[in-house]
C-alpha positions as CSV (number, residue, x, y, z in Angstrom):
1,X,80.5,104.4,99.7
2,X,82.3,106.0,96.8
3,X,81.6,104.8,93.5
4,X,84.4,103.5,92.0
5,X,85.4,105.2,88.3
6,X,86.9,102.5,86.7
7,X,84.3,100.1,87.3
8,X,86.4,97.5,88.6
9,X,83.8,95.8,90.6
10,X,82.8,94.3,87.1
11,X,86.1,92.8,87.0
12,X,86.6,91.7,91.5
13,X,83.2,90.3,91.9
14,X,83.1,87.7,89.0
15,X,87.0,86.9,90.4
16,X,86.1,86.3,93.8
17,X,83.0,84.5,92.8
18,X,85.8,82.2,90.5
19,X,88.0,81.6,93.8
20,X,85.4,80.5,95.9
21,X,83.9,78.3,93.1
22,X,86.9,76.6,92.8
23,X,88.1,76.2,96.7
24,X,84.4,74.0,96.8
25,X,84.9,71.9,94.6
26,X,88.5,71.3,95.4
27,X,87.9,70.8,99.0
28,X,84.7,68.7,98.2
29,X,86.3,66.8,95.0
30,X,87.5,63.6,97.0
31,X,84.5,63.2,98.8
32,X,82.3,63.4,95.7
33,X,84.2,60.9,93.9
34,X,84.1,58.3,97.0
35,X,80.2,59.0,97.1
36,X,79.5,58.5,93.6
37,X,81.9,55.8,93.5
38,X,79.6,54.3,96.1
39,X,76.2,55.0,94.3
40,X,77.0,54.7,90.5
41,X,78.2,51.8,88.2
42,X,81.8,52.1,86.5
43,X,80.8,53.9,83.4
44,X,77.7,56.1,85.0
45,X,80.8,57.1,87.8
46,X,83.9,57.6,85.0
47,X,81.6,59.9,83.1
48,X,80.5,62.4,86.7
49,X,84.3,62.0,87.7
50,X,85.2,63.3,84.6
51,X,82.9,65.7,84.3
52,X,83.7,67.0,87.8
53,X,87.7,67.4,87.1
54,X,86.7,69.6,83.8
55,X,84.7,71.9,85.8
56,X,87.6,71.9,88.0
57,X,89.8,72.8,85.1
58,X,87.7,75.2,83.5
59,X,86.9,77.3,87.1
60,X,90.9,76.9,87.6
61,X,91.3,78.4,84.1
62,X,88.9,81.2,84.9
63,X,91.1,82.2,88.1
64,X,94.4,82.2,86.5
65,X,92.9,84.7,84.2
66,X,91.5,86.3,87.0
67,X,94.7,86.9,88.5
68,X,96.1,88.2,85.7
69,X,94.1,91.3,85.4
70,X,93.7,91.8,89.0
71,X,97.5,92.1,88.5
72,X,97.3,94.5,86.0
73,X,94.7,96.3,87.5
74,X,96.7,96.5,91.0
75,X,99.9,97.7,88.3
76,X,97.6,100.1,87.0
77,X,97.1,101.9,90.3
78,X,100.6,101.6,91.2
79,X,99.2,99.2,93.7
80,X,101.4,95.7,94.8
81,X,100.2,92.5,93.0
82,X,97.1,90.6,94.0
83,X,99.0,87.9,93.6
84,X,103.2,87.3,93.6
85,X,105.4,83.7,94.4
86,X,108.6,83.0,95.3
87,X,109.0,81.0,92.5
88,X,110.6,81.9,89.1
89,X,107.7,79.8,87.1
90,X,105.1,79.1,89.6
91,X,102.8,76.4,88.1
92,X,99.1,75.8,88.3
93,X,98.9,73.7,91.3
94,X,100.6,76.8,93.3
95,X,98.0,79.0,92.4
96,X,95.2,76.7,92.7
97,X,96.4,75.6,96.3
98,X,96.7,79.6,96.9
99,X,93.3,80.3,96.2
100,X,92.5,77.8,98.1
101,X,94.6,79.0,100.9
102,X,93.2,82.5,100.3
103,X,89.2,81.7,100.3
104,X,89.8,79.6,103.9
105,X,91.4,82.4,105.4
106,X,88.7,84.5,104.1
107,X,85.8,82.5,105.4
108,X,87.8,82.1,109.1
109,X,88.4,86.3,109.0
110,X,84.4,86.4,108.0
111,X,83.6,83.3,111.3
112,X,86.2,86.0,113.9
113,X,84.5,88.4,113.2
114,X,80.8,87.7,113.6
């Protein structure tokens, strides 16, 4: 394995890390909300819910900065973007519903393949 000089592993681990953070609890977040819903009184059940949809937002946050220096560091090596739309001002749901997108095909490549 060569080592790689610019250390960019500091920056593609914690990213990928981000992504697949944020796919679970977006995949789960429904779920979790009808089972606390279930299990917890009105208040006890507002206060998870909203704690849940901050960590959402925060994680999201955290991948949209992500993608930005992925995408410089892909520019920087004269290398195509990690990440490119089709549209002029692609907005936060696109991205989140492309990580998304990008950690299921991941894990199905990862299921072929064993």
């Amino acid at each position: 394995m060569q080592k790689d000089p610019d250390n960019n592993e500091l920056v593609i681990a914690p990213a990928i890390q981000h992504f697949k953070e944020y796919a679970l609890i977006v995949l789960r977040f429904n779920d979790q909300l009808v089972a606390w819903c279930n299990e917890r009184a009105g208040a006890d059940y507002r206060v998870l819910a909203e704690n849940l949809d901050h960590h959402r937002t925060n994680i999201h946050n955290f991948c949209l900065s992500d993608i930005k220096i992925l995408n410089r560091l892909a520019e920087k090596e004269h290398q195509a973007p990690f990440a490119v739309s089709s549209k002029e001002n692609p907005d936060r749901t696109d991205y989140g519903q492309a990580i998304v997108k990008f950690c299921c095909e991941n894990v199905c490549e990862a299921i072929k393949n064993e």
